[in-house]
PLY file of the C-alpha trace (Angstrom):
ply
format ascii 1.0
element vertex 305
property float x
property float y
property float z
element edge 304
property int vertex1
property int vertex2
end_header
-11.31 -60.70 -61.88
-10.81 -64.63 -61.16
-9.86 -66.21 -57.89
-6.02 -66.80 -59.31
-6.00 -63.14 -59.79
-6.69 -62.35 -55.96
-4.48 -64.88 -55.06
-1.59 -63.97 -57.23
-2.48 -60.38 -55.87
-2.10 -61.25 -51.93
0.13 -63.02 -50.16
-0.59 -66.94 -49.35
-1.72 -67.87 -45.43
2.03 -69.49 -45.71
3.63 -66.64 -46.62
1.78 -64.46 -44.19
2.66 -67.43 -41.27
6.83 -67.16 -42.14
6.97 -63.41 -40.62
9.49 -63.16 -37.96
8.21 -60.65 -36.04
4.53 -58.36 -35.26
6.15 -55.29 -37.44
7.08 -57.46 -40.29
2.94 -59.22 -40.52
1.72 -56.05 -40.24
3.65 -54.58 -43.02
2.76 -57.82 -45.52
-0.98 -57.18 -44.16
-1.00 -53.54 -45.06
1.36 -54.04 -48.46
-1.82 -56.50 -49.14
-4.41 -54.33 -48.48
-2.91 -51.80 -50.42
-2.74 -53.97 -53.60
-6.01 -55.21 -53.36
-7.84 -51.49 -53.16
-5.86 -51.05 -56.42
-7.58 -54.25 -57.23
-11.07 -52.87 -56.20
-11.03 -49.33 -57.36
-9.88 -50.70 -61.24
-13.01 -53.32 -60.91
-15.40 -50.54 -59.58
-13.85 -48.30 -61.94
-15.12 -50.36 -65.07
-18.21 -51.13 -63.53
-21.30 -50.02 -65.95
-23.26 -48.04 -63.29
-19.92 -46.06 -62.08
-19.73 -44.84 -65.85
-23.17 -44.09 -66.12
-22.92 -41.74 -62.98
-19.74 -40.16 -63.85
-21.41 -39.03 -67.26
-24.97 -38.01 -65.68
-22.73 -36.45 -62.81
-20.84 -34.04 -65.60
-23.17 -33.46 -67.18
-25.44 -31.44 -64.24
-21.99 -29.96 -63.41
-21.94 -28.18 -67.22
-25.28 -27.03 -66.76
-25.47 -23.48 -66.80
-26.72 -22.30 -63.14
-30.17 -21.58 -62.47
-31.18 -18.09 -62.09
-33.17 -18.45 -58.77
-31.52 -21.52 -57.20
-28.08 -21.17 -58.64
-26.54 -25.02 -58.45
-28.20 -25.68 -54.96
-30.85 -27.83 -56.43
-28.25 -30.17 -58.78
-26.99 -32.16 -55.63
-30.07 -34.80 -55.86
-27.96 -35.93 -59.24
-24.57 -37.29 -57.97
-26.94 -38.25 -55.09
-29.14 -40.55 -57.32
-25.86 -41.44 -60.13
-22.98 -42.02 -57.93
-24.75 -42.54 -54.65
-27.63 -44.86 -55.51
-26.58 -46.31 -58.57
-23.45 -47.12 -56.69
-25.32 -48.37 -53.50
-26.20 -51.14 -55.95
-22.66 -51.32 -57.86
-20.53 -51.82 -54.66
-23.26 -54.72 -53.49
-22.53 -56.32 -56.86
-19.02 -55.78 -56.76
-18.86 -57.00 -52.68
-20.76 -60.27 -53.78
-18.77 -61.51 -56.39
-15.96 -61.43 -54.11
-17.67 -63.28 -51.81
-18.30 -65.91 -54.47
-14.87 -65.46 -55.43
-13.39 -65.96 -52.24
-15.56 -69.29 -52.02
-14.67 -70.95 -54.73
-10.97 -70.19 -53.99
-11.34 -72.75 -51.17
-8.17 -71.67 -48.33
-9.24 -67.80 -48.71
-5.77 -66.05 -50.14
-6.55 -62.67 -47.32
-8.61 -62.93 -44.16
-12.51 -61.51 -45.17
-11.51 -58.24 -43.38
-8.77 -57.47 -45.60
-10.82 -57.58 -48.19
-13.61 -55.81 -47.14
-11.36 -52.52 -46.03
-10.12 -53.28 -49.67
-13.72 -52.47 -50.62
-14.41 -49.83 -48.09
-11.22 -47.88 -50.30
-12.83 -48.15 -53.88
-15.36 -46.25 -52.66
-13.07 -43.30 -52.69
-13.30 -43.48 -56.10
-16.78 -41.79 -56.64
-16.75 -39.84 -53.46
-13.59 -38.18 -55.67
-15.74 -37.58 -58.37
-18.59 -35.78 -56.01
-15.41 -33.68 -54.93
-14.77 -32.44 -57.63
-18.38 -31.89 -58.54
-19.01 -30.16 -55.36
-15.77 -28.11 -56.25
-17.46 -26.98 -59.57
-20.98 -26.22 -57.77
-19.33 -23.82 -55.66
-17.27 -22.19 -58.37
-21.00 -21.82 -60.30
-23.01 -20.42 -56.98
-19.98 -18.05 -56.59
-20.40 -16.88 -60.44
-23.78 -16.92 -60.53
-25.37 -16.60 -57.24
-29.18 -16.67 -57.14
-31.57 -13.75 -57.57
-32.46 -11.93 -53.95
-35.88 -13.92 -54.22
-34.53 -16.74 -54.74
-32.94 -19.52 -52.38
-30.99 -19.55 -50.18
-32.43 -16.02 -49.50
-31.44 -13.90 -46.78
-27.82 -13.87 -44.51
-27.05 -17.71 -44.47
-23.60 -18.40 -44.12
-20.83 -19.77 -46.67
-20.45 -22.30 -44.50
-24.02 -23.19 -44.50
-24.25 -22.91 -47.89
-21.34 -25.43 -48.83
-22.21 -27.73 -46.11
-25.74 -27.95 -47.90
-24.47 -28.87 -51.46
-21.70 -31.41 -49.90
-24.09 -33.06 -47.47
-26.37 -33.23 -50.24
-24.35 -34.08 -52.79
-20.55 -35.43 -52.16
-21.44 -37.49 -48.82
-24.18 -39.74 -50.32
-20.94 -40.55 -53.47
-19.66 -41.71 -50.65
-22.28 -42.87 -48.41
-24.30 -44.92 -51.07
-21.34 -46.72 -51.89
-20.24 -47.94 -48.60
-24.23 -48.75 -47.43
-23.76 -51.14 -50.94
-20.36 -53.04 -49.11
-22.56 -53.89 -46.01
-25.23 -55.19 -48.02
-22.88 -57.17 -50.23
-21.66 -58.71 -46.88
-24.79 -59.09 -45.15
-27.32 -59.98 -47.88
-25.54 -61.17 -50.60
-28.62 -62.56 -52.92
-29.27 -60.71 -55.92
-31.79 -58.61 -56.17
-31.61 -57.36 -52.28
-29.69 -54.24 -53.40
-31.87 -52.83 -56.08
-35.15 -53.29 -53.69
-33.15 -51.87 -50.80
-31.96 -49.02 -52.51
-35.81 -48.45 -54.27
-37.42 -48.54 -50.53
-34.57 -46.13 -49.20
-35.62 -43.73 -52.18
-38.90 -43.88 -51.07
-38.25 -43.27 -47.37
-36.10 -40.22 -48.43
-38.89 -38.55 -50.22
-41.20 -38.75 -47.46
-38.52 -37.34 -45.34
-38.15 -34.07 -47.73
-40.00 -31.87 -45.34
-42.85 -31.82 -46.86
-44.87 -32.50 -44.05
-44.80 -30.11 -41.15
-44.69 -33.02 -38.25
-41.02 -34.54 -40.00
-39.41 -30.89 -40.58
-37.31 -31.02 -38.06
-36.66 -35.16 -37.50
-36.12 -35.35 -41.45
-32.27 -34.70 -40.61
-31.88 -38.64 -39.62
-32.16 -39.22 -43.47
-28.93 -39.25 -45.58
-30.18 -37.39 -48.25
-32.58 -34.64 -46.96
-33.30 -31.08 -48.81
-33.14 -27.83 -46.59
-35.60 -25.97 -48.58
-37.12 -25.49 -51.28
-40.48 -23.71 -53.02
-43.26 -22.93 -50.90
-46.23 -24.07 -53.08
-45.30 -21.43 -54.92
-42.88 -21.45 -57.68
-41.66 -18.05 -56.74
-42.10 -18.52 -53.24
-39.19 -20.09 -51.13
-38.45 -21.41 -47.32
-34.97 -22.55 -45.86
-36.03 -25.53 -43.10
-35.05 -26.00 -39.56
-31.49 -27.66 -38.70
-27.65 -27.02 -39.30
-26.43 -28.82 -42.39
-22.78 -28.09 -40.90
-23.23 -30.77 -38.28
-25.82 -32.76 -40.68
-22.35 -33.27 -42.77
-20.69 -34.60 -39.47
-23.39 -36.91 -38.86
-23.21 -38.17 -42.31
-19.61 -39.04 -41.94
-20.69 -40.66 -38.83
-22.83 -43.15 -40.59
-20.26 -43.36 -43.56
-17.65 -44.40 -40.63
-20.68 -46.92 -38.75
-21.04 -48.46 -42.32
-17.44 -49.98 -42.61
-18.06 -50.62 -39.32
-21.13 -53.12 -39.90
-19.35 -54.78 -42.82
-16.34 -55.63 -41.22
-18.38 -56.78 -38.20
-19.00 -60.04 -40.85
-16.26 -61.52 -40.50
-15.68 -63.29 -36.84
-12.00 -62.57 -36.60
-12.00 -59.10 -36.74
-14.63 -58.30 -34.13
-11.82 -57.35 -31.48
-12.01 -54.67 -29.08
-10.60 -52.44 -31.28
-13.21 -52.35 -33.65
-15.91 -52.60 -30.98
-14.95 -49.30 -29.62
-14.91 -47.74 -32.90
-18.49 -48.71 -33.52
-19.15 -47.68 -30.06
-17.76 -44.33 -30.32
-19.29 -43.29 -33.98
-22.55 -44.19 -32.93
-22.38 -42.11 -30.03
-21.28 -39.25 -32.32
-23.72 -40.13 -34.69
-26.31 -39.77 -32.31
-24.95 -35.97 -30.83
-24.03 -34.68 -34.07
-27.67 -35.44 -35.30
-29.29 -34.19 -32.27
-27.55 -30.83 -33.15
-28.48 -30.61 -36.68
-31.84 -30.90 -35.61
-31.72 -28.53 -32.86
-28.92 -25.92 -34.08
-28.75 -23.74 -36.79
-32.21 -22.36 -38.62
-34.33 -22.78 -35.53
-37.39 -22.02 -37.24
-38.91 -22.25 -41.03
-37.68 -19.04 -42.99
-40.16 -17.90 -45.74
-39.33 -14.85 -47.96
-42.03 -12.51 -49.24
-43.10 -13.39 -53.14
-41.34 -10.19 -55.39
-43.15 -6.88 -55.55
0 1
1 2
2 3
3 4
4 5
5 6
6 7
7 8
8 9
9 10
10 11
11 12
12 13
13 14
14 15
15 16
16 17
17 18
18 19
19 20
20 21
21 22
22 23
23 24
24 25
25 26
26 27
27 28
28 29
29 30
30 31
31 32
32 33
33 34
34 35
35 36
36 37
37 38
38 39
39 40
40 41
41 42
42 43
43 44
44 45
45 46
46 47
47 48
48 49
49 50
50 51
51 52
52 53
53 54
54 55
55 56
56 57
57 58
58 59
59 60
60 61
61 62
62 63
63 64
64 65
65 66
66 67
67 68
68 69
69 70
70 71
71 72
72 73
73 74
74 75
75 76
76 77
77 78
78 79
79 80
80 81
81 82
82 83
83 84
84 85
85 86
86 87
87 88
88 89
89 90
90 91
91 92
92 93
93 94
94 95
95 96
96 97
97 98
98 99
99 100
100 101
101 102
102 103
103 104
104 105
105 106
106 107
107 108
108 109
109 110
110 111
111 112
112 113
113 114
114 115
115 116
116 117
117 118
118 119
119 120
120 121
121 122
122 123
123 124
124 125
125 126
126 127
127 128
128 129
129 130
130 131
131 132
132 133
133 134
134 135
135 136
136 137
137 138
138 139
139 140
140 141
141 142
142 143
143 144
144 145
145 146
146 147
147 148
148 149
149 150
150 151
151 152
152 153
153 154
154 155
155 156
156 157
157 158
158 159
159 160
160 161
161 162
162 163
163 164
164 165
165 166
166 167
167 168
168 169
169 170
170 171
171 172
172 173
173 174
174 175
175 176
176 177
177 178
178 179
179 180
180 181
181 182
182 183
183 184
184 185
185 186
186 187
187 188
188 189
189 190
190 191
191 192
192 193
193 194
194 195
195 196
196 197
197 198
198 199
199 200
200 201
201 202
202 203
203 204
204 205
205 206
206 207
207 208
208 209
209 210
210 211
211 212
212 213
213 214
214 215
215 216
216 217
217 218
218 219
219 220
220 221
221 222
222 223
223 224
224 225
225 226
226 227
227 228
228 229
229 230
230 231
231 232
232 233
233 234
234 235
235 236
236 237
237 238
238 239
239 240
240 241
241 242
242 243
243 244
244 245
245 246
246 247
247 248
248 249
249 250
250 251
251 252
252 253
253 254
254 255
255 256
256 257
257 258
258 259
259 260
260 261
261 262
262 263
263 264
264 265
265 266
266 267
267 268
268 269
269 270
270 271
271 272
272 273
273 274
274 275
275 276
276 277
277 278
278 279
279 280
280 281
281 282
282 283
283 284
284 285
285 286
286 287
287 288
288 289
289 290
290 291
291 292
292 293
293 294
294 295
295 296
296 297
297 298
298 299
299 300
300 301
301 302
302 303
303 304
């Protein structure tokens, strides 16, 4: 995409000045904004790293379900393809606007415009971890696991497919919009890649493996809830409710577009203060109650007679 393409895509600051009236602005801003998502879902759509994670993403989905864990264990795959590979593709994708929109000069659309233009392509891969959560359920429902294997025991459907979306479809969604505010906020190259490498790392300490994070690993956006027990045929469900984990996810997904719109000056008005206001709030209760609702302590089942 080249700066004459953005501009012929959006209307001019003079164009945008001759409305008559409030109703007829906001229509040319929103007829903009909807032309320049197009804009960003075909670039992110072409994008190298989007392919790669579409093709590592179907191809977990055609793998035949595991007999003891069924598909609860493929999630950490859209996680890694779609979510951290396109933590990194969305930065890269943010900053060349960025340098497109300076070397434009008089910017064609106010920063904000743009950067809800970004928030929008990232519905493109959080599509593609619906329909991979779609098949995951359709494969625990065919093949459930065996009785000794996990999830073992009476958990709910509901905990069950909040587990593999949390897991899996929020961070297609999540990693993606995390790579917008990093595009905005540290646009050098190279901050993305070592960003999303130190948030890998953070997430794997926060895995529950050790006792003193079980119940505080919920913070993470990417967390398992359970796993073998040092032994292969030996499994535990951890502490929390994924149900409100999910809600707390979305939370952060919601603070994220948040943060990057918060760059540009113009559109920190009261409006979008109280939205930031109010999502952290919820971000804060709804993670409070996955830690505290739900499994309230570790669940081990007994290795097969």
């Amino acid at each position: 995409m080249s700066a004459t393409d953005v501009t012929a895509s959006t209307p001019t600051p003079a164009a945008a000045g001759s409305a008559s009236t409030p109703a007829s602005a906001s229509a040319a801003a929103g007829s903009a904004l909807r032309r320049l998502a197009g804009l960003e879902l075909r670039r992110y759509a072409r994008r190298p790293l989007f392919l790669i994670g579409v093709v590592l993403t179907a191809v977990s989905a055609a793998i035949p379900p595991d007999h003891d864990t069924s598909t609860f264990f493929n999630s950490i795959v859209p996680a890694a393809a779609l979510g951290i590979l396109g933590l990194v593709a969305m930065a890269s994708l943010t900053r060349s606007a960025h340098v497109l929109r300076e070397s434009a000069g008089v910017a064609p659309v106010p920063e904000r415009t743009q950067t809800a233009a970004l928030a929008l392509g990232c519905l493109l891969p959080f599509a593609v971890g619906i329909a991979w959560f779609a098949v995951s359920v359709w494969g625990y429902h065919r093949h459930p696991p065996a009785p000794e294997g996990y999830p073992f025991g009476d958990m709910s459907t509901s905990w069950k497919w909040a587990l593999l979306f949390g897991e899996g479809t929020m961070a297609t969604l999540g990693g993606p919009l995390l790579g917008v505010v990093i595009g905005r906020w540290w646009p050098r190259r190279g901050v993305a890649p070592m960003l999303a490498v130190l948030l890998v790392a953070v997430v794997i300490v926060m895995q529950g493996l050790f006792d003193p994070l079980i119940r505080v690993r919920v913070v993470m956006p990417f967390t398992y809830w359970g796993g073998p027990d040092g032994n292969p045929e030996h499994w535990r469900i951890l502490t929390g409710s994924p149900q409100w984990w999910v809600g707390y996810l979305a939370c952060l997904c919601g603070l994220a577009v948040v943060g990057a719109l918060w760059h540009d000056p113009g559109a920190r008005g009261r409006l979008l203060r109280v939205a930031g206001l109010a999502l952290l709030v919820a971000a804060v209760a709804t993670c409070l109650l996955a830690m505290f609702t739900g499994v309230g302590d570790v669940l081990t089942n007994p290795l097969p007679s």
